[in-house]
NUTOR-477351 format. One record per residue (C-alpha): x, y, z; residue number from 1; residue in one letter. Coordinates in steps of 0.2 Angstrom, whole numbers. Layout:
REM NUTOR-477351
X,Y,Z,NUM,a;
...
//
This chain:
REM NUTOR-477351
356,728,314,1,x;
359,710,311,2,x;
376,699,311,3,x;
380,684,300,4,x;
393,678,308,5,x;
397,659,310,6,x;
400,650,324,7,x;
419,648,320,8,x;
420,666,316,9,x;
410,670,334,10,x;
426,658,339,11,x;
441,669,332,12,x;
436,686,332,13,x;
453,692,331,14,x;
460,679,324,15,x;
461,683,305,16,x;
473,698,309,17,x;
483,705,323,18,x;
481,724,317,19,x;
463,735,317,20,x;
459,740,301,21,x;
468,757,304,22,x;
484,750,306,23,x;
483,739,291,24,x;
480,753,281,25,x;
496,762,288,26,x;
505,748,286,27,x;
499,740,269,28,x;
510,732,258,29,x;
508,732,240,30,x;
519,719,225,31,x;
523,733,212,32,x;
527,728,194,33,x;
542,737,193,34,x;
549,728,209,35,x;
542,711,202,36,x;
549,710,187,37,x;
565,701,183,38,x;
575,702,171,39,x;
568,687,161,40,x;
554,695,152,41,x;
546,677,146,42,x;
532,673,156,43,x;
528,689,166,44,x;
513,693,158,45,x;
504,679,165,46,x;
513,679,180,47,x;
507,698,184,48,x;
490,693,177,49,x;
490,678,192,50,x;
498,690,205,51,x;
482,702,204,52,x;
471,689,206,53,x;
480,682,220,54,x;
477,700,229,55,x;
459,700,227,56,x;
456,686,235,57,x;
468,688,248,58,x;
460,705,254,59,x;
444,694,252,60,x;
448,686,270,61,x;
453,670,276,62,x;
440,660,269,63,x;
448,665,250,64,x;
466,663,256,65,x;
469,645,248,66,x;
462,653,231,67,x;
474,667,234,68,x;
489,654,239,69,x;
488,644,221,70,x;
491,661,211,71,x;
504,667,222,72,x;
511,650,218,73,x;
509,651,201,74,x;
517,671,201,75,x;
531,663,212,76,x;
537,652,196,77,x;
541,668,188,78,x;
551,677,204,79,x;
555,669,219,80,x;
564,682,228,81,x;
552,696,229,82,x;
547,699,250,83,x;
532,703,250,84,x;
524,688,239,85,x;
535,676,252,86,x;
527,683,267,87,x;
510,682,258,88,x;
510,661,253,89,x;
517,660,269,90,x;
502,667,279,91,x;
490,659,266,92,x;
497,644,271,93,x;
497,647,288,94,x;
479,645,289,95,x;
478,629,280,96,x;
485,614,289,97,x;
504,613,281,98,x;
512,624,294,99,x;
526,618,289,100,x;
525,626,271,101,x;
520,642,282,102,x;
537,644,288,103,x;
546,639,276,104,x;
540,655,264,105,x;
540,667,280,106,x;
557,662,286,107,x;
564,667,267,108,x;
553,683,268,109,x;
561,688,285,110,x;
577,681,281,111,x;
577,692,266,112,x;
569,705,273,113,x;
565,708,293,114,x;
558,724,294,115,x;
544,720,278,116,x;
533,722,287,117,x;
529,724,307,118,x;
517,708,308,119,x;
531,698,298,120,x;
540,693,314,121,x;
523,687,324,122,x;
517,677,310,123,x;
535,668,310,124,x;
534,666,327,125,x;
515,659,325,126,x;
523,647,312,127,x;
536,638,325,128,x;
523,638,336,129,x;
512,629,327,130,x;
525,617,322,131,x;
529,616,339,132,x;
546,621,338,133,x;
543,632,354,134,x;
560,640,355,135,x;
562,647,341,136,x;
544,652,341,137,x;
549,663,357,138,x;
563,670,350,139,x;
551,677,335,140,x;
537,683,347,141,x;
551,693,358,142,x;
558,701,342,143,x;
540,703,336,144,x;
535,711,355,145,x;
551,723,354,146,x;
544,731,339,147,x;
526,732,346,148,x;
530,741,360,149,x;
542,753,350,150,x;
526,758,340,151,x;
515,757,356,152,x;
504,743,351,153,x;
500,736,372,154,x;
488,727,365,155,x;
498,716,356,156,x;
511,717,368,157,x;
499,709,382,158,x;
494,695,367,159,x;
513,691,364,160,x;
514,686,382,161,x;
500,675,382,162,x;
510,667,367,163,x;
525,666,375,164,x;
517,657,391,165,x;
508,644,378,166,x;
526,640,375,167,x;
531,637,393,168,x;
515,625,395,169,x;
518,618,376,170,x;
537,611,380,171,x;
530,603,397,172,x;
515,596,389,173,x;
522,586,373,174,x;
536,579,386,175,x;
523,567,393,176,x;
511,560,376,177,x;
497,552,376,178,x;
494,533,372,179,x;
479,535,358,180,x;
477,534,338,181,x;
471,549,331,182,x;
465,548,314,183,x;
455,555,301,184,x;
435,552,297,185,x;
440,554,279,186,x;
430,561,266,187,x;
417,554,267,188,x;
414,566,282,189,x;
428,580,280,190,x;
431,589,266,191,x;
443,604,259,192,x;
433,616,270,193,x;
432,620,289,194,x;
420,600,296,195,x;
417,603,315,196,x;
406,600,330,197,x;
402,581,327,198,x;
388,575,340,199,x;
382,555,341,200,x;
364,546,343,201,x;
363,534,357,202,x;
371,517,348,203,x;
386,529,339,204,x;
376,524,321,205,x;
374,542,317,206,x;
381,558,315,207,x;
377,574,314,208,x;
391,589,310,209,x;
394,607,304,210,x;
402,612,286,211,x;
406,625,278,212,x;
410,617,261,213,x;
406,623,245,214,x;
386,618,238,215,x;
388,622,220,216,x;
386,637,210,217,x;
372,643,220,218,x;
385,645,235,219,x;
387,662,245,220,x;
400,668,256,221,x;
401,676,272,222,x;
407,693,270,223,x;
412,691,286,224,x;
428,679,282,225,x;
422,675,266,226,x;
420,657,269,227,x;
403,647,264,228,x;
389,649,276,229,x;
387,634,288,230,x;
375,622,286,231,x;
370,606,295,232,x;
377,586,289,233,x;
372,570,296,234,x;
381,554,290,235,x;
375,534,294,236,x;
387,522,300,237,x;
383,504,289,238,x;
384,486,296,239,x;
401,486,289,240,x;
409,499,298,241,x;
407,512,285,242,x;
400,529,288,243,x;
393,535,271,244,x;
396,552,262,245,x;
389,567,275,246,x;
373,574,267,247,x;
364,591,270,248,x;
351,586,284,249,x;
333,587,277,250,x;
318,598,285,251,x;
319,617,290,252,x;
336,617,299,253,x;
347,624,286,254,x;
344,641,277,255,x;
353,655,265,256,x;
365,661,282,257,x;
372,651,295,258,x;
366,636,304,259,x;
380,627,314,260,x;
374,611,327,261,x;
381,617,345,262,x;
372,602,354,263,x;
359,588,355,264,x;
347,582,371,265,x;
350,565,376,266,x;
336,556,369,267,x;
341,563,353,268,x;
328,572,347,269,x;
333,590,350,270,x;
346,600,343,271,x;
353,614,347,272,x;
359,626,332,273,x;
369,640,333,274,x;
361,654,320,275,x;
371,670,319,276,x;
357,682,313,277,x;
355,691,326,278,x;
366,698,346,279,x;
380,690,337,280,x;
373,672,336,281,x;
359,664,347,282,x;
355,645,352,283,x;
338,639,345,284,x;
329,621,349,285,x;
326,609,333,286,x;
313,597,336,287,x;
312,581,330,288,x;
294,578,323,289,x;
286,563,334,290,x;
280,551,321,291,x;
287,558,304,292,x;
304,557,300,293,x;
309,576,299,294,x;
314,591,310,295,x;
304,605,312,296,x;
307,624,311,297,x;
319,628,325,298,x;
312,640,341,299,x;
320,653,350,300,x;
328,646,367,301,x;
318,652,383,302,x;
322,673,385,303,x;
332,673,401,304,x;
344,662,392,305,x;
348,675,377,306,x;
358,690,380,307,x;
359,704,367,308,x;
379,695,366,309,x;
382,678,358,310,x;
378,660,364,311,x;
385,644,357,312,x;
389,625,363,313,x;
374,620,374,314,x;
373,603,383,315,x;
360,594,394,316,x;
364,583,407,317,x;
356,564,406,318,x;
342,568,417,319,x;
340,582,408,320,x;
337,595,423,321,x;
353,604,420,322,x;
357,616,405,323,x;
377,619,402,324,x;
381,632,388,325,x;
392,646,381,326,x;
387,663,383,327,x;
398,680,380,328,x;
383,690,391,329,x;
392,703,400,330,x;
381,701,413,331,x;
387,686,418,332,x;
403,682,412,333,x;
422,688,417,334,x;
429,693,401,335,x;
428,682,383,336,x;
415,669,383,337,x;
411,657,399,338,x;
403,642,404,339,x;
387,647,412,340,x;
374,634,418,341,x;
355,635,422,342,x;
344,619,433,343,x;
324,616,428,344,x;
311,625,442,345,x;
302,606,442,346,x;
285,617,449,347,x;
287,626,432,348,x;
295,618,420,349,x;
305,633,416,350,x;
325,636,416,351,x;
330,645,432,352,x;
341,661,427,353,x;
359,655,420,354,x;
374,654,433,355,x;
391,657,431,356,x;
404,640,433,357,x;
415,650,443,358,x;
434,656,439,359,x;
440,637,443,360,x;
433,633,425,361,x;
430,649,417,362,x;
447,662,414,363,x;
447,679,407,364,x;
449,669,391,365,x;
435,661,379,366,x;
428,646,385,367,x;
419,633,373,368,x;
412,616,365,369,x;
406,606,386,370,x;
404,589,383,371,x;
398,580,401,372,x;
400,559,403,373,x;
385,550,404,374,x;
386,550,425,375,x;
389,569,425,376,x;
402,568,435,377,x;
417,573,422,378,x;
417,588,409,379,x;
428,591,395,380,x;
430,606,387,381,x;
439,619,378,382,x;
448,634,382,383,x;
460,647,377,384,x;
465,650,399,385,x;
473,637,410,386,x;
489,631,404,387,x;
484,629,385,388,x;
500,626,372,389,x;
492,635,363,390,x;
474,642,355,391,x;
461,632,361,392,x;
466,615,370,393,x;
454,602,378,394,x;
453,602,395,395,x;
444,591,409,396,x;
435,592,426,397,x;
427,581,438,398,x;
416,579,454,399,x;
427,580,468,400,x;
420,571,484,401,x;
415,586,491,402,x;
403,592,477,403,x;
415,602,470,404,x;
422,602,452,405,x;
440,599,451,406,x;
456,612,446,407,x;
455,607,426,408,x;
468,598,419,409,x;
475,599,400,410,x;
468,583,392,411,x;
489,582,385,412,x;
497,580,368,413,x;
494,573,355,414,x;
475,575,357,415,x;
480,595,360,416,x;
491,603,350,417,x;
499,624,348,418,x;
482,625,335,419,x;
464,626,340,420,x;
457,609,347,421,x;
438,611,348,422,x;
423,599,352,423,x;
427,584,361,424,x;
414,572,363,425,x;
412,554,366,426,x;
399,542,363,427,x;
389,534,373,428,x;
396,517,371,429,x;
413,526,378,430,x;
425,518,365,431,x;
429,530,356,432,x;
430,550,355,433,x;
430,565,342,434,x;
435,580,342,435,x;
439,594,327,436,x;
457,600,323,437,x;
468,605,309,438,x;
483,593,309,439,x;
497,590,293,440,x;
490,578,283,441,x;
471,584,283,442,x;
460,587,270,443,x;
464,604,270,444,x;
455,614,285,445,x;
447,610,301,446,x;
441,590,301,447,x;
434,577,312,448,x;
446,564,318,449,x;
444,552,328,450,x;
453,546,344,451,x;
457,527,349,452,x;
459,523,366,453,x;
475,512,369,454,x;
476,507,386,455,x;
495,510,395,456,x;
506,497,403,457,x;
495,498,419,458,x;
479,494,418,459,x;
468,508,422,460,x;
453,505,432,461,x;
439,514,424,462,x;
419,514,427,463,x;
414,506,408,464,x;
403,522,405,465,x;
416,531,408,466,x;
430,525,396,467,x;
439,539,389,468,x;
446,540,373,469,x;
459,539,360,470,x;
471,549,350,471,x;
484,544,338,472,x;
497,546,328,473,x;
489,554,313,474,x;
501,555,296,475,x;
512,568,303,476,x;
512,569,322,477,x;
515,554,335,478,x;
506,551,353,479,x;
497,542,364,480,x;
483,544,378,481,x;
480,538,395,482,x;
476,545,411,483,x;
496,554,412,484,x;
498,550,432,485,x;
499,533,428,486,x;
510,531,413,487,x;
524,524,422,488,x;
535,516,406,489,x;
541,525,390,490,x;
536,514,377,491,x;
542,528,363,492,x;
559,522,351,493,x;
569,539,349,494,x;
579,545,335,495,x;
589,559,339,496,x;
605,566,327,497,x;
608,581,315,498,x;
606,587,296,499,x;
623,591,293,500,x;
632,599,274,501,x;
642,583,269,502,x;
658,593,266,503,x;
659,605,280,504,x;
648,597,294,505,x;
638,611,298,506,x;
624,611,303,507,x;
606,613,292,508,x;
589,618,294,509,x;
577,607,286,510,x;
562,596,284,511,x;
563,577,287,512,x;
549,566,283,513,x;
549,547,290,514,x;
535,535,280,515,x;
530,520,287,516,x;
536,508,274,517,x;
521,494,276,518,x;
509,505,276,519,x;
515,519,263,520,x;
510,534,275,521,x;
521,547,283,522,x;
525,541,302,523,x;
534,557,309,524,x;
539,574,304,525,x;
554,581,312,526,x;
561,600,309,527,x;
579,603,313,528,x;
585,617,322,529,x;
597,630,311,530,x;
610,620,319,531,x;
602,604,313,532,x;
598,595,327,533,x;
582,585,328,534,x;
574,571,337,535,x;
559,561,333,536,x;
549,547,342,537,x;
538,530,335,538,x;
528,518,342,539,x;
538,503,333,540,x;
555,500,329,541,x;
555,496,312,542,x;
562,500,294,543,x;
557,519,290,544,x;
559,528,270,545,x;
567,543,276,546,x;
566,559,264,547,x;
576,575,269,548,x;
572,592,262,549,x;
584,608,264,550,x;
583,622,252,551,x;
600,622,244,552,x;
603,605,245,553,x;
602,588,235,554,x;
586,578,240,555,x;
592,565,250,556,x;
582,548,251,557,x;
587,534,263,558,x;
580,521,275,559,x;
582,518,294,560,x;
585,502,302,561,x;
577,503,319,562,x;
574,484,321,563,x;
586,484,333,564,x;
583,501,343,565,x;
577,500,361,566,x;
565,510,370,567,x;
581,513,384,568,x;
592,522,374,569,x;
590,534,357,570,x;
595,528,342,571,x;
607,543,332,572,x;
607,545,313,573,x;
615,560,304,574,x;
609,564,288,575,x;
624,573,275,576,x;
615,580,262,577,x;
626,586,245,578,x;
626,604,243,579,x;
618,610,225,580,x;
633,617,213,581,x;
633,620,196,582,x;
638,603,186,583,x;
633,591,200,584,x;
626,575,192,585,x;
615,566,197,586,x;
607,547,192,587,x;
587,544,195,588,x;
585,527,199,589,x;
567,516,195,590,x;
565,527,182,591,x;
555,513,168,592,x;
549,514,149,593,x;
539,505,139,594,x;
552,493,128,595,x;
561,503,115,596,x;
548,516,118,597,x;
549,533,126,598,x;
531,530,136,599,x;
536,533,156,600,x;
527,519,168,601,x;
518,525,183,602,x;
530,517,192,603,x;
545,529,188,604,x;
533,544,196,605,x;
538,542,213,606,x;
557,545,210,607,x;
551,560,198,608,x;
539,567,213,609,x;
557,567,221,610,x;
564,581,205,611,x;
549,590,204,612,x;
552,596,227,613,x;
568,598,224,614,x;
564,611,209,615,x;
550,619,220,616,x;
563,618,237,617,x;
575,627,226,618,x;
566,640,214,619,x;
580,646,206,620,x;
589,631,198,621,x;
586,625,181,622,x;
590,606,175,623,x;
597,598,159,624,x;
588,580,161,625,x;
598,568,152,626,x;
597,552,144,627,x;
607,538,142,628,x;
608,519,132,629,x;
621,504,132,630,x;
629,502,113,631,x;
618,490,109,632,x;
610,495,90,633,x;
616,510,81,634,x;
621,530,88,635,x;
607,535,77,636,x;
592,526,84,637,x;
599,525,104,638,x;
602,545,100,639,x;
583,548,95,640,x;
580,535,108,641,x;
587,543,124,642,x;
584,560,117,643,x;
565,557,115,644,x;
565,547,133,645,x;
573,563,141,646,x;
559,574,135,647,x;
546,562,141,648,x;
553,567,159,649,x;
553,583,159,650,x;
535,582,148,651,x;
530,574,165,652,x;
538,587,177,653,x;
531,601,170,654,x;
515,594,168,655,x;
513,595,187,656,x;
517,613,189,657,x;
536,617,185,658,x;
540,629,172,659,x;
550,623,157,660,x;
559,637,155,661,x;
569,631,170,662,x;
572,614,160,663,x;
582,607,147,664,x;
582,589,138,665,x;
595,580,127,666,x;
600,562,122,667,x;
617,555,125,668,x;
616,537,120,669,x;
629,528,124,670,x;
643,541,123,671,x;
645,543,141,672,x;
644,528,150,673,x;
646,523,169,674,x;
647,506,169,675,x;
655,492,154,676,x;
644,487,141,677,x;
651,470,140,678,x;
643,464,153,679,x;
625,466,158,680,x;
625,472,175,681,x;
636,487,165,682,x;
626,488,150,683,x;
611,491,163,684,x;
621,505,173,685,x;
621,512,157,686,x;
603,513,154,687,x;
598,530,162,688,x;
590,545,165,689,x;
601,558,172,690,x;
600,577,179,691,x;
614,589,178,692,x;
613,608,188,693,x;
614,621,173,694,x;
611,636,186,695,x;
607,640,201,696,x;
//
């Protein structure tokens, strides 16, 4: 019988769902048309007709989940409050790379609705986790394990202690971040699908990766996850710095099922390719033809090297008599998947029989993606044992004097995170590394990033093939890299304070988003506690846009003065946010026209972008948008005026997704004024667009 799985899906087995297929039949949930429906008949229809849809791809698998996501969306415009289509965009979102959207539709599904459904709990608690709000995640993965063991699932209950110790090790880990820039290849490399396992030639100029994006109309997906098949990408890096779009690699590599890269020799003219036809995924050789410029059809990989279970990352040392790789042979392993390791007989030519690294490196857990220095005397790789924060983090070893290899160490935050972390690798001019991740701000799956090494406040002594790497701050998350015995000063600026309800005080969960003002890209993301505590950290004291988010509550939109913030003592802000009510009013600055015309300017989309969240944060409110003149010229015109300027907004706010039915429009001219029209800094006052709360 042969197997088509990938090399991510040989990864995550049990990853897609936490019940056997039995269990999700006993406990299947099911959107019925009489619950759906609301009283509001306009618009069900199509909303029904989306909802379907949106099942069929969701019971397609993972791979499908984003498809299913938009039509849930779209259903959601129509009834926001039914459970089960919460709990569904949230775990449709929960494997993309907004987490944070994740937890925002299961916490209204469990809020709503706690007993929904049995997994409800764990993919809540999977949600803080991967936000790294660890104790609330443990307070969802205990409620979650109470119930599992009420209905006798051990299995789960042994996997919610595994979590809950990810959360120990996650909170120690984040304390002490690393000095590195982590940023994105772009896409030019990455795109909206699952990019992975980038490996370098010699001089760093070229790259070869793994993809699962979509072909064309020719495309097939694997019924395993119903993701595209994997196929094999190289990109070229220009004299200018620039690495050009990835392109399918040429020759007999890639085929109709899955090819994924899992290694490369050190000369560069071997590679190692996962194909998961057969024993769950076996390793074959690629060679590089000697005087032409194309790779030849791949060959099986010497027999006492495959086992009838999967193999997958493969390196070879620099003097290429050592053979590292991932085997799952039950043979040779002690439990999941291990690093196993073979030497050349230099009589024959041939791969001794593979070793097992031992239980210093290997765990009961799945081992994968060895990367070794150019010496050989340090490896890096990924595990889901040790003292991970959670899925697979990067870890690292070294030769110790007495020929051993070393207790692995967790390579530290931000370069880990509580989500998979897969693939390290550094090239050979050691400024850099790469490695594959899912972080907010991606292009939407798993991409390549690459890590900057920053140095610390002590200079570290390194041997120059041996310079590490980098990681950074990426759009949403903060960090830095260094060797984490010898940070010795906090260069971090804190900000530390609350979200609080302006009239009471009290505390508020929410979202809290800090952009980098200079460079128009998010800094930090904070999430408060239900009490609304929060703290954050940059790398420079600065002016930061600050943009607040809480279901129930006016957007709030401000900026932060940390010029003068130290890296001794946290700076403290509070934010007040209004509470929504019915008749609140409120004015929308820069929002610009055309002269005497009703034709909006880009430049008022910003502020707009601010109405249309707040409408999506808060599904059940509908707006009047209003718009206002000074007296100069007559009632008639400035009525027609303001009355057409209005509907331009709201033209533009439903155009990117919201429903008109939760709008209304009209003109005031210049019968409700804020400001004097005798002077001209009143008469401008007066010139507005307004929104007013018709419901909520």
């Amino acid at each position: 019988m042969k197997s088509i799985l990938s090399l991510l899906a040989f990864l995550f087995l049990i990853e897609f769902s936490i019940f056997s297929q039995k269990e999700k039949d006993e406990y299947e949930l099911k959107i019925k048309k009489k619950d759906f429906k609301t009283e509001q008949e306009e618009g069900l229809k199509e909303a029904w007709k989306s909802l379907k849809l949106a099942e069929v791809y969701f019971d397609g698998g993972v791979g499908t989940y984003p498809l299913a996501r938009d039509h849930y969306l779209f259903a959601y415009q129509y009834n926001s409050e039914n459970a089960i289509l919460n709990y569904r965009i949230g775990v449709c979102y929960l494997y993309t790379d907004d987490k944070f959207e994740a937890l925002k539709y299961l916490r209204k599904a469990f809020n709503g609705t706690p007993d929904l459904h049995p997994d409800l709990e764990y993919y809540l608690g999977r949600a803080y986790h991967l936000v790294m709000d660890f104790d609330k995640a443990t307070e969802h993965y205990k409620g979650f394990r109470t119930k599992a063991s009420a209905l006798g699932m051990i299995d789960k209950v042994v996997e919610i202690d595994k979590l809950l110790m990810e959360c120990i090790s996650g909170k120690e880990i984040i304390e002490n971040p690393l000095r590195v820039i982590i940023a994105n290849m772009g896409d030019s490399i990455n795109s909206n699908a699952d990019d992975y396992f980038s490996i370098f030639n010699a001089d760093g100029t070229l790259m070869y990766l793994t993809s699962r994006r979509s072909q064309g109309k020719k495309d097939v997906r694997n019924p395993y996850d119903n993701k595209y098949f994997e196929d094999i990408y190289y990109s070229k890096l220009d004299d200018k710095g620039v690495w050009s779009a990835a392109r399918l690699l040429e020759g007999k590599i890639n085929t109709t099922s899955n090819e994924s890269l899992v290694g490369m020799s050190p000369e560069g003219d071997k590679l190692f390719i996962y194909s998961g036809k057969k024993h769950g995924g076996d390793v074959l050789i690629a060679s590089h033809h000697p005087t032409k410029d194309f790779w030849k059809s791949p060959k099986k990989m010497q027999k006492n090297l495959r086992s009838e279970q999967a193999e997958g990352s493969v390196f070879l040392n620099a003097s290429q008599d050592t053979l590292y790789f991932i085997s799952a042979n039950e043979e040779l392993t002690q439990g999941g998947k291990d690093i196993l390791y073979t030497t050349l007989d230099q009589e024959t030519g041939k791969w001794k029989d593979p070793v097992n690294m031992g239980s210093l490196i290997n765990t009961s857990y799945d081992e994968e993606g060895i990367f070794l220095t150019p010496l050989g005397n340090e490896m890096y790789f990924s595990s889901k044992g040790h003292n991970t924060m959670g899925g697979f983090d990067i870890f690292y070893t070294y030769i110790q004097e007495d020929g051993t290899w070393s207790d692995p160490k967790n390579i530290g935050y931000p370069i880990n995170t509580p989500d998979n972390d897969l693939f390290f690798s550094i090239p050979e001019n050691g400024n850099y590394a790469y490695y594959s991740t899912i972080r907010n701000g991606g292009m939407g799956a798993k991409d390549i990033y690459k890590i900057t090494f920053l140095g610390s406040e002590k200079e570290l002594i390194l041997d120059a093939e041996d310079i590490l790497i980098s990681g950074i701050p990426d759009e949403k998350k903060i960090g830095f890299y260094s060797l984490p015995e010898l940070i010795e000063i906090d260069s971090f600026y804190y900000l530390t304070g609350r979200i609080v309800d302006s009239e009471t005080g009290a505390g508020l969960f929410g979202k809290i988003e800090f952009i980098d003002i200079d460079n128009s890209v998010v800094a930090a993301t904070a999430i408060s506690s239900d009490s609304g505590e929060y703290k954050v950290k940059f790398t420079e004291g600065k002016n930061y846009g600050v943009e607040v988010v809480v279901k129930d509550y006016l957007f709030y939109l401000d900026v932060v003065n940390m010029t003068k913030a130290t890296t001794d003592e946290a700076m403290v802000v509070d934010f007040r946010l209004d509470k929504i009510k019915v008749g609140t009013k409120v004015v929308l600055e820069n929002i610009y026209f055309e002269t005497s015309k009703a034709t909006l300017k880009s430049d008022s989309y910003d502020q707009l972008n601010q109405v249309i969240k707040l409408l999506e944060n808060n599904e059940t409110i509908r707006l009047e948008i209003s718009g206002h003149t000074d007296n100069t010229g007559s009632l008639k015109i400035n009525t027609k005026l303001s009355e057409e300027r209005a509907k331009a907004v709201v033209d533009y706010i439903v155009s990117q997704g919201i429903s008109s039915s939760r709008l209304e429009w009209k003109g005031y001219a210049f019968t409700q004024p804020i400001g004097p029209n005798d002077t001209e800094e009143g008469r401008e006052k007066n010139r507005r667009v307004e929104f007013k709360v018709l419901s909520k």
